[in-house]
Backbone as a chain_set.jsonl record, in Angstrom:
{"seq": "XXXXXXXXXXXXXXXXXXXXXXXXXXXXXXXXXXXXXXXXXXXXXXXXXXXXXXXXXXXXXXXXXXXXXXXXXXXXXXXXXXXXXXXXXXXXXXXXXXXXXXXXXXXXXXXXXXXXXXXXXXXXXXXXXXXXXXXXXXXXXXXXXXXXXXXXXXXXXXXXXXXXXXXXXXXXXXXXXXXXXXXXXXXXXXXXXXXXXX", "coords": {"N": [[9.062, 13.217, -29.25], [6.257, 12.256, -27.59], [3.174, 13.46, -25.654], [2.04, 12.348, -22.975], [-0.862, 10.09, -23.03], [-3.745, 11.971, -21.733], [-5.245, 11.385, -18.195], [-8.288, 9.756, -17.954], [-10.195, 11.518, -15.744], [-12.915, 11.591, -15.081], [-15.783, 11.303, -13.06], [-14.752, 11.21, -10.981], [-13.382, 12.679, -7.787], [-11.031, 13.718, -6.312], [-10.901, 15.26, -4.364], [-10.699, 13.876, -1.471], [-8.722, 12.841, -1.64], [-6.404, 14.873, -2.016], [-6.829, 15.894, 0.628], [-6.074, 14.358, 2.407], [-3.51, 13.69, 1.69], [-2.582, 16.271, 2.091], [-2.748, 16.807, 5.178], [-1.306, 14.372, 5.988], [1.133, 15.583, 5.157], [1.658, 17.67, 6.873], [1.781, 16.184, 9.372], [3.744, 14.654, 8.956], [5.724, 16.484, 8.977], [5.824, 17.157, 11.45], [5.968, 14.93, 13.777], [6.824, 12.058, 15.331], [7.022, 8.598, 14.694], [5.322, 7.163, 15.75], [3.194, 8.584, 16.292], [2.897, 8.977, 13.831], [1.877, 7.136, 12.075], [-0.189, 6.77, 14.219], [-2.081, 8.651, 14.066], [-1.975, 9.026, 11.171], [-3.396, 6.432, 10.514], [-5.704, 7.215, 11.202], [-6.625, 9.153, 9.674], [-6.458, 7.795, 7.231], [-7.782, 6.109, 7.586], [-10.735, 7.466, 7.579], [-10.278, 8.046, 4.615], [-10.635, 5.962, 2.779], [-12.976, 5.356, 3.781], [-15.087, 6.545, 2.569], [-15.806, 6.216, -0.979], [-15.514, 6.596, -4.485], [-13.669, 8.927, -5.045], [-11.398, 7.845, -6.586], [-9.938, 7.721, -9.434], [-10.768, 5.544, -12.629], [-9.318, 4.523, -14.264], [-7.358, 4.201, -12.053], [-7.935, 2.267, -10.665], [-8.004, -0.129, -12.287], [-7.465, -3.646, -12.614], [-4.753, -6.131, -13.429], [-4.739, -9.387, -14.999], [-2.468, -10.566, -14.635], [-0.85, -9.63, -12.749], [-1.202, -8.269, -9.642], [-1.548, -5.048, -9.047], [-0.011, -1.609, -8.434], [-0.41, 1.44, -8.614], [0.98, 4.771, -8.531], [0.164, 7.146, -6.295], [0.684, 9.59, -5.173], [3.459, 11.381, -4.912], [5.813, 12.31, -2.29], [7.182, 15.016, -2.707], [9.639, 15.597, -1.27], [10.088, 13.334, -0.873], [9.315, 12.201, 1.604], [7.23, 10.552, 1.892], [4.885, 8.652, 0.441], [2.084, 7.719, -1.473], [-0.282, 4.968, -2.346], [-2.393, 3.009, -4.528], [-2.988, -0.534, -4.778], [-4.343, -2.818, -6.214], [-6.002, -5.705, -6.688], [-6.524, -8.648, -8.866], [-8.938, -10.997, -8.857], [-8.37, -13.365, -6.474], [-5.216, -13.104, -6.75], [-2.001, -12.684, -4.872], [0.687, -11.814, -2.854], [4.134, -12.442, -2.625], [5.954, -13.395, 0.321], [6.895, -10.62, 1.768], [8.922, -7.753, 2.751], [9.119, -3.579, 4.026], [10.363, -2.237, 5.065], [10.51, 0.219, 5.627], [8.11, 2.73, 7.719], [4.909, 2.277, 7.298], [1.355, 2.248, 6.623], [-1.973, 0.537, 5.586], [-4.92, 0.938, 3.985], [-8.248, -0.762, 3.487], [-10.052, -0.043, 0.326], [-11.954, -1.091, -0.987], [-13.573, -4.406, -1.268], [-11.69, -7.331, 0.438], [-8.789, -7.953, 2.148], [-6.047, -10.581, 2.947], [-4.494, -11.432, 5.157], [-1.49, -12.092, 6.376], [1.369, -12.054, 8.932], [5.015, -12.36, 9.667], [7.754, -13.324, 11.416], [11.026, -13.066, 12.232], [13.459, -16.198, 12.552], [16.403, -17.137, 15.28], [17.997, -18.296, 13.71], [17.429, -17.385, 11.466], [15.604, -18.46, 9.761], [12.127, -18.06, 8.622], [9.031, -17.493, 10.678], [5.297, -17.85, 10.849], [3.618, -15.414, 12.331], [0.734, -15.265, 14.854], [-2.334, -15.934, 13.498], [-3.593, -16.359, 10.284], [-5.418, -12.876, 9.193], [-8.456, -10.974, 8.099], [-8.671, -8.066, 6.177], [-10.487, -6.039, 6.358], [-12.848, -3.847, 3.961], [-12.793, -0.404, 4.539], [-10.856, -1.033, 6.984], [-8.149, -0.101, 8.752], [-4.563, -0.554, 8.512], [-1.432, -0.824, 10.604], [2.594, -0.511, 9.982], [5.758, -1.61, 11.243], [9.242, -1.291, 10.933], [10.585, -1.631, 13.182], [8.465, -2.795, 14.864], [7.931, -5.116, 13.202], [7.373, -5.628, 9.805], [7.123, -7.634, 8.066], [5.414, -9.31, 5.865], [3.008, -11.237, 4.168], [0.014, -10.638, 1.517], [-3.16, -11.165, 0.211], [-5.646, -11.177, -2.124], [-9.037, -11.095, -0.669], [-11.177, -12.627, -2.311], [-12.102, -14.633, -4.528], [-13.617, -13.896, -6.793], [-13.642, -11.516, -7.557], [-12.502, -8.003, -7.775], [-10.298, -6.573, -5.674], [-9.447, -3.68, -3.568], [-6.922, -1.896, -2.043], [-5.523, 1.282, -0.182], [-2.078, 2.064, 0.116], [0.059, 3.833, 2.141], [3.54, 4.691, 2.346], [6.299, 5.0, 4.469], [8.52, 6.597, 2.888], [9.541, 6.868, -0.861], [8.433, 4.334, -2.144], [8.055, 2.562, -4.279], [11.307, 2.98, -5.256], [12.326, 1.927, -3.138], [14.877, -0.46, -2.125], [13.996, -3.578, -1.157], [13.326, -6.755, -0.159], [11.66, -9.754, -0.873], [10.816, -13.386, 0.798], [12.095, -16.429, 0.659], [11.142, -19.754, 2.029], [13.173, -20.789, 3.843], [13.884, -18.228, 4.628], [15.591, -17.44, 3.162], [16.877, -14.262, 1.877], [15.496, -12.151, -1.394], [16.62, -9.51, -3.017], [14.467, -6.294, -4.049], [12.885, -3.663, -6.478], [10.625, -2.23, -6.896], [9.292, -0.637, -8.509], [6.487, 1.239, -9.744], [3.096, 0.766, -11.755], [2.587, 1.644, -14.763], [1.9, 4.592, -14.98], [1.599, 8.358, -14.691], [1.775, 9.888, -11.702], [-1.159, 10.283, -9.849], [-1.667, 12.82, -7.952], [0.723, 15.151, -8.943]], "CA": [[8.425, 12.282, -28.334], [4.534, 12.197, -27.722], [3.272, 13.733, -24.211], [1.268, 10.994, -22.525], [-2.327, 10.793, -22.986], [-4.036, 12.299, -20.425], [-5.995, 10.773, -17.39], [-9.596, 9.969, -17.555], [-10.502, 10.824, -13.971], [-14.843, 11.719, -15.117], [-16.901, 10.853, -12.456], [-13.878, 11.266, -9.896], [-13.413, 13.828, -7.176], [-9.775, 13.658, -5.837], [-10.635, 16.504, -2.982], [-10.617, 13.697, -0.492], [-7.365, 12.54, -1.168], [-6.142, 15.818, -1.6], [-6.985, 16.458, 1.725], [-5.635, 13.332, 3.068], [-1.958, 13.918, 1.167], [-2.023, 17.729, 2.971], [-3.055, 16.508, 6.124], [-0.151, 13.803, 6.188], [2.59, 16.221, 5.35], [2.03, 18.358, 7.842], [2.069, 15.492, 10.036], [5.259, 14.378, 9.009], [6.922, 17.561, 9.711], [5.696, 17.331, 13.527], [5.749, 13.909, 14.485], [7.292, 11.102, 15.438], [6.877, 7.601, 13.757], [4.49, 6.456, 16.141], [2.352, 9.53, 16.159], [2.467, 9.309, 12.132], [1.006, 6.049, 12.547], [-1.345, 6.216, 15.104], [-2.98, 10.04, 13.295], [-2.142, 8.589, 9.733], [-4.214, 5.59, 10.219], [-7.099, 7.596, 11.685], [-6.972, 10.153, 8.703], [-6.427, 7.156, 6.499], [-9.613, 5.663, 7.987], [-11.539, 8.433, 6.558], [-10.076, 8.155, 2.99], [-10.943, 4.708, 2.618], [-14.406, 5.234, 4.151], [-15.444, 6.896, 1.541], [-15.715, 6.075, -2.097], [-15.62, 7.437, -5.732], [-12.443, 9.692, -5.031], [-10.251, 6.763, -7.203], [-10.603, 7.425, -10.636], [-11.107, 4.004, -12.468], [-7.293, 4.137, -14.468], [-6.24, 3.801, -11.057], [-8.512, 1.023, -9.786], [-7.58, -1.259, -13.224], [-6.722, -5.078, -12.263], [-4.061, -6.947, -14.196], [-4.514, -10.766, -14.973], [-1.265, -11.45, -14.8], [-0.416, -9.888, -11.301], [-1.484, -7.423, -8.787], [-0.764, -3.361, -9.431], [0.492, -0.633, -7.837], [-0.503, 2.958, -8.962], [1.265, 5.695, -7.676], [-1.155, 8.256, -6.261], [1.269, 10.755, -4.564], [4.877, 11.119, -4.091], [6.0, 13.672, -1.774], [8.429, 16.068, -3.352], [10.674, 15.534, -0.689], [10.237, 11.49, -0.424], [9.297, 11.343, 2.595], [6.009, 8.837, 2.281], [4.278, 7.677, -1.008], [0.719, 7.06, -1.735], [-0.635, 4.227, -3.722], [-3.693, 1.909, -4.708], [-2.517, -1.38, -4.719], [-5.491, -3.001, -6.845], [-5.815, -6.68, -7.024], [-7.421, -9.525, -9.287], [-9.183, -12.069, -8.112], [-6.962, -14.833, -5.957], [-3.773, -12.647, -6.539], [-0.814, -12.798, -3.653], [1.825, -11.457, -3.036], [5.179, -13.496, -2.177], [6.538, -12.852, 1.803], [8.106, -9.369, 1.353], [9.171, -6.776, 3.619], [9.097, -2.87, 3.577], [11.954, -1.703, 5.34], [10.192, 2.018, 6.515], [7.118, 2.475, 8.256], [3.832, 2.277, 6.267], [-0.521, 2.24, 6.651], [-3.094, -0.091, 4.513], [-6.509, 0.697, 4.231], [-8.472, -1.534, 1.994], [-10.745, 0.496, 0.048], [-12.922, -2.128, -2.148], [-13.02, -5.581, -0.859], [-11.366, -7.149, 1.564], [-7.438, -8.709, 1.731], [-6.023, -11.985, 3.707], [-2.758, -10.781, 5.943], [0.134, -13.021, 7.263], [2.493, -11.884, 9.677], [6.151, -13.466, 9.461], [8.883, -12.79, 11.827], [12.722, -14.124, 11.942], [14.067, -16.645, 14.031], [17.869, -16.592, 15.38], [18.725, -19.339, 12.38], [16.952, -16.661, 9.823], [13.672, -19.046, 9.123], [10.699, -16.969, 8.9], [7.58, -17.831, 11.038], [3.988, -17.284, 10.85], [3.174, -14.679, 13.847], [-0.618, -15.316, 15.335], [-3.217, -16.334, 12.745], [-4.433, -15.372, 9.066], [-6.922, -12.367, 9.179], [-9.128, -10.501, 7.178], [-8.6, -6.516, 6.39], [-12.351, -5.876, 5.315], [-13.479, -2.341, 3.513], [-12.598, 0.42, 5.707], [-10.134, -1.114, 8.149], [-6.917, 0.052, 8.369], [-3.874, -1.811, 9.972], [-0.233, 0.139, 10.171], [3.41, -1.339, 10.655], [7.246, -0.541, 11.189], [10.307, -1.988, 10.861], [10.461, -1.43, 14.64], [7.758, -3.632, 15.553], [7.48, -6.018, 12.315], [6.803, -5.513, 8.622], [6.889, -8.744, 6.913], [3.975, -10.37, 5.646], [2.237, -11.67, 2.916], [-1.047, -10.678, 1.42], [-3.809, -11.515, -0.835], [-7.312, -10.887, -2.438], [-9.805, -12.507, -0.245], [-11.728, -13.09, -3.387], [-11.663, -15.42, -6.099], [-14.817, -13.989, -7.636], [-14.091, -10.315, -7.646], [-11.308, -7.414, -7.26], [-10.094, -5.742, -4.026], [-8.582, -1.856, -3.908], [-6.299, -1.251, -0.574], [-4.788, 2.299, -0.149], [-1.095, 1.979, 1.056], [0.774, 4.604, 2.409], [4.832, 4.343, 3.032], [7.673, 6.217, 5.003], [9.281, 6.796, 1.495], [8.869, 6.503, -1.941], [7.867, 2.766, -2.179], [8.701, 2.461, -5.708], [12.425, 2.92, -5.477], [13.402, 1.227, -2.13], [15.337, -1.334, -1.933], [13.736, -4.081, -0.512], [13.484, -7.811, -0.16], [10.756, -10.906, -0.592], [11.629, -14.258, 1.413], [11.645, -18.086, 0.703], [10.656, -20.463, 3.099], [13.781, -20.658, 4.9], [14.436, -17.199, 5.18], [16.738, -15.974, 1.758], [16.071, -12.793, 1.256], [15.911, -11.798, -2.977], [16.061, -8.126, -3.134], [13.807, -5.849, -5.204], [12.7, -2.693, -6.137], [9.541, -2.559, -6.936], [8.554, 0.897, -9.211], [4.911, 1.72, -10.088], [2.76, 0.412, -12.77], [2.794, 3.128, -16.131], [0.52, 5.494, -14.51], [1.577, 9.518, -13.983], [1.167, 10.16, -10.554], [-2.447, 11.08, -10.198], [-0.943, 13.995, -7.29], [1.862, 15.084, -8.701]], "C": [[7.045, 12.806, -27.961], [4.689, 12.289, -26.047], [2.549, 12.605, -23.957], [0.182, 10.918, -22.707], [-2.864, 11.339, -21.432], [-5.182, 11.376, -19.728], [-6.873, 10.717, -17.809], [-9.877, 9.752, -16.24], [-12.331, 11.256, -14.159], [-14.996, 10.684, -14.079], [-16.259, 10.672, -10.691], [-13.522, 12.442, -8.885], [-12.299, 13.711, -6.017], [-9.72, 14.285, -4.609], [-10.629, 15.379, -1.887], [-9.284, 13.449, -0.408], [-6.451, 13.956, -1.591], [-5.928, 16.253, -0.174], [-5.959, 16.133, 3.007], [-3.863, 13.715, 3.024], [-0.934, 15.175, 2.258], [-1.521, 17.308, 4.359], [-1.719, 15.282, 6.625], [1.263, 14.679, 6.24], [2.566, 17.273, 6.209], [2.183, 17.377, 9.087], [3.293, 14.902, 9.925], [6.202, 15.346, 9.263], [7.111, 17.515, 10.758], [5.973, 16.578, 14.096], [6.516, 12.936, 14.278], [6.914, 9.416, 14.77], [5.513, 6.979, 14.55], [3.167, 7.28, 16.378], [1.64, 9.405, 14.397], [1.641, 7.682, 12.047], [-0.388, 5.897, 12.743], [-2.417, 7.603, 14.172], [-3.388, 9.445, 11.777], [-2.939, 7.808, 9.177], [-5.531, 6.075, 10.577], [-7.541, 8.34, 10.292], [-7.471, 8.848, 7.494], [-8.025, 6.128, 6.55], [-10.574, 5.969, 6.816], [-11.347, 8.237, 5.2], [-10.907, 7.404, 2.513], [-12.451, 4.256, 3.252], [-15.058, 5.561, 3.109], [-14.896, 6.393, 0.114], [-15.459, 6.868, -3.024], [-14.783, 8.285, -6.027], [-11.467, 8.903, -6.503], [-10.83, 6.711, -8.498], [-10.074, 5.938, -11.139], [-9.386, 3.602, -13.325], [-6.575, 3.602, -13.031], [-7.331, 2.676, -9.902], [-9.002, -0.338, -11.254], [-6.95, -2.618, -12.526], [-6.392, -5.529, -13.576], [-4.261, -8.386, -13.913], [-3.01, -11.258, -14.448], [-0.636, -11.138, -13.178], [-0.717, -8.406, -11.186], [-1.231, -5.966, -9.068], [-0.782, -2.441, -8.992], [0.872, 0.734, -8.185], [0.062, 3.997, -8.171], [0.373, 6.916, -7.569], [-0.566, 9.68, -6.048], [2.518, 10.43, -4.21], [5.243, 12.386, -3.595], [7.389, 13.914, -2.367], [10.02, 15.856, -2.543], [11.029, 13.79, -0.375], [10.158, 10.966, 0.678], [8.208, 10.688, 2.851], [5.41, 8.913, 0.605], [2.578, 7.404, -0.796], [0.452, 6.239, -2.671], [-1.851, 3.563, -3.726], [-3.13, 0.998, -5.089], [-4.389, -2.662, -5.225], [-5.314, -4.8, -7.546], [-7.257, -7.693, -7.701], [-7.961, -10.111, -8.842], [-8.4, -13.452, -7.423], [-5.652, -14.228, -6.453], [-3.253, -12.496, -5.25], [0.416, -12.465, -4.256], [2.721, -12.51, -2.428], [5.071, -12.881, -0.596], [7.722, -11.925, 1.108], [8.074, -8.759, 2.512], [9.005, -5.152, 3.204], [9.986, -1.982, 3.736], [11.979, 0.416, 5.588], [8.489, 1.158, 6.73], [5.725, 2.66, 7.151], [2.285, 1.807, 6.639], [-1.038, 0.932, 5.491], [-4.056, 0.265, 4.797], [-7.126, 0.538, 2.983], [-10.278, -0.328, 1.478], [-12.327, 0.006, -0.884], [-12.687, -3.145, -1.394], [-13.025, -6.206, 0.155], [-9.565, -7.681, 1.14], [-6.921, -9.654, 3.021], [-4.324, -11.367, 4.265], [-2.025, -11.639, 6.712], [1.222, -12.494, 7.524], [3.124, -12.835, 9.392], [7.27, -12.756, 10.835], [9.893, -13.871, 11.597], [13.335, -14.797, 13.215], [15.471, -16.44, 14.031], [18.487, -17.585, 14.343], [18.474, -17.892, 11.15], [15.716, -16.795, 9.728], [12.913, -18.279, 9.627], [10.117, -18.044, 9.586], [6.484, -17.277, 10.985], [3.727, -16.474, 12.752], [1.562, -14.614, 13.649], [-0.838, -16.161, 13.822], [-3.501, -15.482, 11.375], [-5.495, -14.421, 9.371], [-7.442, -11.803, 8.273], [-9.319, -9.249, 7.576], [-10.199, -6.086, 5.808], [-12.154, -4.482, 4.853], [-13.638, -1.341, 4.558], [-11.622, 0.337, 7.095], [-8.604, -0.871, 7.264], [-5.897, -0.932, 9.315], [-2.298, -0.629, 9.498], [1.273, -0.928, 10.707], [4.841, -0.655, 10.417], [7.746, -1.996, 10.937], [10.699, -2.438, 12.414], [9.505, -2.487, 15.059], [7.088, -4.965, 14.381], [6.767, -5.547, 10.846], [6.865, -6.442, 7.392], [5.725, -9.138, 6.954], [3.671, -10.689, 4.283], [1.019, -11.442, 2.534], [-1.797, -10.851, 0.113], [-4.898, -10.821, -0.787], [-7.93, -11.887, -1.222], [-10.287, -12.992, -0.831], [-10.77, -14.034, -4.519], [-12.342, -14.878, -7.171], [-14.739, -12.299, -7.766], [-12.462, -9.311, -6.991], [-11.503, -6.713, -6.09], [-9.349, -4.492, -4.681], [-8.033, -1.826, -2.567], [-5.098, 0.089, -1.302], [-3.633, 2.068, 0.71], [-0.672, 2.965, 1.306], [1.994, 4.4, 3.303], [5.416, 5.722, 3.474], [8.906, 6.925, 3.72], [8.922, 6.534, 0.437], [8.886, 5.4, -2.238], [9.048, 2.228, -3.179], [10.347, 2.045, -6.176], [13.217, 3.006, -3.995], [13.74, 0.242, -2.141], [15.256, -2.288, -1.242], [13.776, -6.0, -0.439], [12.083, -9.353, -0.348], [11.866, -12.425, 0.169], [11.443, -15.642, 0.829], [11.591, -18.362, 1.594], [11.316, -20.732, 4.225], [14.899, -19.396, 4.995], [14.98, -16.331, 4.328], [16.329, -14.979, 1.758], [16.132, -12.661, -0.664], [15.634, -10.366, -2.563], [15.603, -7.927, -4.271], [13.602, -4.613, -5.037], [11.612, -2.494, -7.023], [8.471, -1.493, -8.272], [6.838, 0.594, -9.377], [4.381, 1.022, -11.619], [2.827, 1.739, -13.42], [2.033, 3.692, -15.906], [1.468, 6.951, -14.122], [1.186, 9.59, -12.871], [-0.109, 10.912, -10.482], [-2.838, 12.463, -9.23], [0.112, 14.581, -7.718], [2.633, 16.195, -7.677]], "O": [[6.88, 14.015, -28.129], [5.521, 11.764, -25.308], [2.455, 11.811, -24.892], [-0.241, 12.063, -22.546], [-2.396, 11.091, -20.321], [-5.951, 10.71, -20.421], [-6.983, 11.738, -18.488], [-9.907, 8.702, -15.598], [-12.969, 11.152, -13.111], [-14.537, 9.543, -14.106], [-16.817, 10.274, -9.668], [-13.337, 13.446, -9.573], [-12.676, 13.616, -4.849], [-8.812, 14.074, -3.804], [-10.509, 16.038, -0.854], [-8.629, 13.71, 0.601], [-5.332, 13.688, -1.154], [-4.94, 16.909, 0.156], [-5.406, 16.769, 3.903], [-3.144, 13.946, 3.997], [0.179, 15.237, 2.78], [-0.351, 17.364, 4.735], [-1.237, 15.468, 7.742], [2.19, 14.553, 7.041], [3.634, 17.88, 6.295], [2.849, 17.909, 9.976], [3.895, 14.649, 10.968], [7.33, 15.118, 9.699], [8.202, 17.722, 11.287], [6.379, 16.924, 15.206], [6.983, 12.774, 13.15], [5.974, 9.7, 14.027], [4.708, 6.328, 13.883], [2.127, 6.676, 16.641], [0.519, 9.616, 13.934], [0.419, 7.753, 11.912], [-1.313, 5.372, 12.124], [-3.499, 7.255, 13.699], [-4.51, 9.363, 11.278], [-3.346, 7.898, 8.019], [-6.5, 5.378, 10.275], [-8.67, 8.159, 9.835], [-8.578, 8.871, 6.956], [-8.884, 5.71, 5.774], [-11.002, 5.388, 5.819], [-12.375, 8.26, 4.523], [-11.874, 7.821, 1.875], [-12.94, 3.127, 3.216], [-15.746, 4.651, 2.647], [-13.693, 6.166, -0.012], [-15.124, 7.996, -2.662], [-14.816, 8.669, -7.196], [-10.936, 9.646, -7.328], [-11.805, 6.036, -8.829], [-9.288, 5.238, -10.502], [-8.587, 2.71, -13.039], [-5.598, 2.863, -12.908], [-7.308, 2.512, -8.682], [-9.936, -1.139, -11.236], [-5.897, -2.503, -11.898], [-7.113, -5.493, -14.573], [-4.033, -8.778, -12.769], [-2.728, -12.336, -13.924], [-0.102, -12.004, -12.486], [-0.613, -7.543, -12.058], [-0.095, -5.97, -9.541], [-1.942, -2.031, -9.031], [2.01, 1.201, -8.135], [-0.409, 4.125, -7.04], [-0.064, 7.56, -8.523], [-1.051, 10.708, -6.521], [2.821, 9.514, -3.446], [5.081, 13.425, -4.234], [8.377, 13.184, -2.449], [11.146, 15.931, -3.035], [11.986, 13.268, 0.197], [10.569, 9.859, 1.027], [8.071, 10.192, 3.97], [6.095, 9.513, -0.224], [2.121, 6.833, 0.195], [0.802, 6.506, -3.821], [-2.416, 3.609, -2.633], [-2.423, 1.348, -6.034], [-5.242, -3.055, -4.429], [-4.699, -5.089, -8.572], [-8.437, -7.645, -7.356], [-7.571, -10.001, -7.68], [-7.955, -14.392, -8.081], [-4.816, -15.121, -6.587], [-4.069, -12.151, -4.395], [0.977, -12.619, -5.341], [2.21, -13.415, -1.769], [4.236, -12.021, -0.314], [8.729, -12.121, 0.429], [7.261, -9.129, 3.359], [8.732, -5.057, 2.008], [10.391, -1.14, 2.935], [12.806, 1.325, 5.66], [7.939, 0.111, 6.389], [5.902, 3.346, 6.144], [2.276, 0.64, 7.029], [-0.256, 0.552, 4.619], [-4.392, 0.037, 5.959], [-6.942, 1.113, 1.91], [-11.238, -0.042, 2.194], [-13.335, 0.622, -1.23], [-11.657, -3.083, -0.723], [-13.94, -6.055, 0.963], [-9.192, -7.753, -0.031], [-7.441, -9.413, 4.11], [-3.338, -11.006, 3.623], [-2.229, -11.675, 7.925], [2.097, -12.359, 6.668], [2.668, -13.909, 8.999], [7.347, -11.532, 10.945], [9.817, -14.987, 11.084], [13.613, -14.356, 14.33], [15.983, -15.767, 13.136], [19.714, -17.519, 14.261], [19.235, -17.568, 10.237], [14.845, -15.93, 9.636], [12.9, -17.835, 10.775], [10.399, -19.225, 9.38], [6.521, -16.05, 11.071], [3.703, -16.965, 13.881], [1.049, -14.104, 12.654], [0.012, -16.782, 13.183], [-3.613, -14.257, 11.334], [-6.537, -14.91, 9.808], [-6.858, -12.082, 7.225], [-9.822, -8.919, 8.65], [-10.606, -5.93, 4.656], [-11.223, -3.883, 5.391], [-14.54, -1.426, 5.39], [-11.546, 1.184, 7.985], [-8.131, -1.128, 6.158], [-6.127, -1.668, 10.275], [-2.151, 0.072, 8.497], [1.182, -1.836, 11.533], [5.116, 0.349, 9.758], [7.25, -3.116, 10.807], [11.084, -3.578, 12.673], [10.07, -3.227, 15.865], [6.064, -5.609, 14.611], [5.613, -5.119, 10.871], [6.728, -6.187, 6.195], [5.051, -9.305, 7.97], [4.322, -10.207, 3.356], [0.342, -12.154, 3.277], [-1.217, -10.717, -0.965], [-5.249, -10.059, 0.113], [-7.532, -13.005, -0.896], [-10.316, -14.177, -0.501], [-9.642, -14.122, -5.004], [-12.0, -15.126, -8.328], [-15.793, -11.748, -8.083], [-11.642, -9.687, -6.153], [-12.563, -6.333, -5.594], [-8.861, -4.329, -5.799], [-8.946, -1.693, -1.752], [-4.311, 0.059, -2.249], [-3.84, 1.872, 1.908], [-1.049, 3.632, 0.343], [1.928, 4.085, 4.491], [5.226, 6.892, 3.14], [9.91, 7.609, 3.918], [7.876, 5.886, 0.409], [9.833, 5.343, -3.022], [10.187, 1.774, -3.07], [10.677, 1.217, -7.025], [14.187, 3.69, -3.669], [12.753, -0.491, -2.179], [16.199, -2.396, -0.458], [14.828, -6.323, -0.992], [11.861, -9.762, 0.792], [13.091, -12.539, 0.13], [10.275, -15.849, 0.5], [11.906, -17.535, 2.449], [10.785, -20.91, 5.321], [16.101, -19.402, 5.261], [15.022, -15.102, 4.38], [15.117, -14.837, 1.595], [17.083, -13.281, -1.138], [14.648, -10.033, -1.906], [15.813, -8.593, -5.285], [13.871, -4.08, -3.961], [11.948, -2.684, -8.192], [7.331, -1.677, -8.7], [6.271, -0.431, -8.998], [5.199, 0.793, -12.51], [3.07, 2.78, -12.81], [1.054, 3.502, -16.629], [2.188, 6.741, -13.145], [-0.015, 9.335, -12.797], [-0.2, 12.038, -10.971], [-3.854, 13.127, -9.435], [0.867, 14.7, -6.753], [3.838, 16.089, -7.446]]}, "num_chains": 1, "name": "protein.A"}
């Protein structure tokens, strides 16, 4: 069997998210969910302020639908890094995440819809559509709501958001919704990319 080819990361300089990856797992040893949060999204700030870190294998858009590079999985599984790298006018269905988890859009911008559940099941839209622009982060639990739906804001051009979950993304067991509520479960793995941390 043939090893994989290797990365082209030229012109890429990983030390921020390096930094970022460290800087989280020592925060997950110490802290509580709402601490990892409120620190994670500040650090996560920073990542996503800056550019050129993301080599370009891992900021590829698929025609056919949206993709999800794994950047970092912690050894022990307890959170996940990814680039979540979309086409132009790609969406996702109404899914859930079922642990706690960050976005910060790094290219772009992306279109975000809250959902919560009423006592029948039926989802609703919570507040209004907004817009995650380049550099904002937004964070969410299971605890205080993690359904939604999101898109490119573009039609004319791709977006890059950095996610970061409470587990390894990839292989949780999770759910998208129809309109009145079904759940379908899924599990979601990574596009064919080596972790570019391993």
């Amino acid at each position: 069997m043939n090893a994989p080819a290797p990365i082209d990361t030229a012109g890429a300089d990983a030390a921020p998210l390096h930094d970022f990856v460290a800087a989280l797992g020592g925060l997950v040893d110490r802290a509580d969910e709402a601490a990892i949060l409120s620190e994670g999204s500040r650090r996560l700030a920073d990542l996503v302020s800056r550019d050129g870190w993301l080599p370009a294998a891992y900021a590829a858009p698929d025609p056919s639908r949206y993709q999800q590079y794994l950047l970092h999985r912690d050894p022990a599984n307890r959170f996940s890094v990814v680039s979540f790298v979309w086409a132009p006018g790609q969406a996702t269905p109404v899914h859930d995440h079922r642990v706690w988890g960050m976005v910060g859009v790094l290219r772009g911008a992306e279109l975000v819809e809250d959902f919560a559940r009423r006592d029948d099941g039926r989802l609703f839209r919570v507040g209004s559509l907004r817009t995650l622009a380049a550099g904002e982060v937004e964070s969410f639990s299971p605890a205080t709501g993690d359904i939604h739906r999101v898109a490119n804001a573009y039609d004319d051009r791709v977006s890059i958001s950095i996610h970061v979950y409470g587990a390894d993304i990839g292989a949780v067991e999770r759910a998208t919704y129809d309109a009145d509520g079904t759940p379908k479960l899924f599990i979601s793995g990574y596009a064919a990319l080596p972790a570019l941390i391993p």
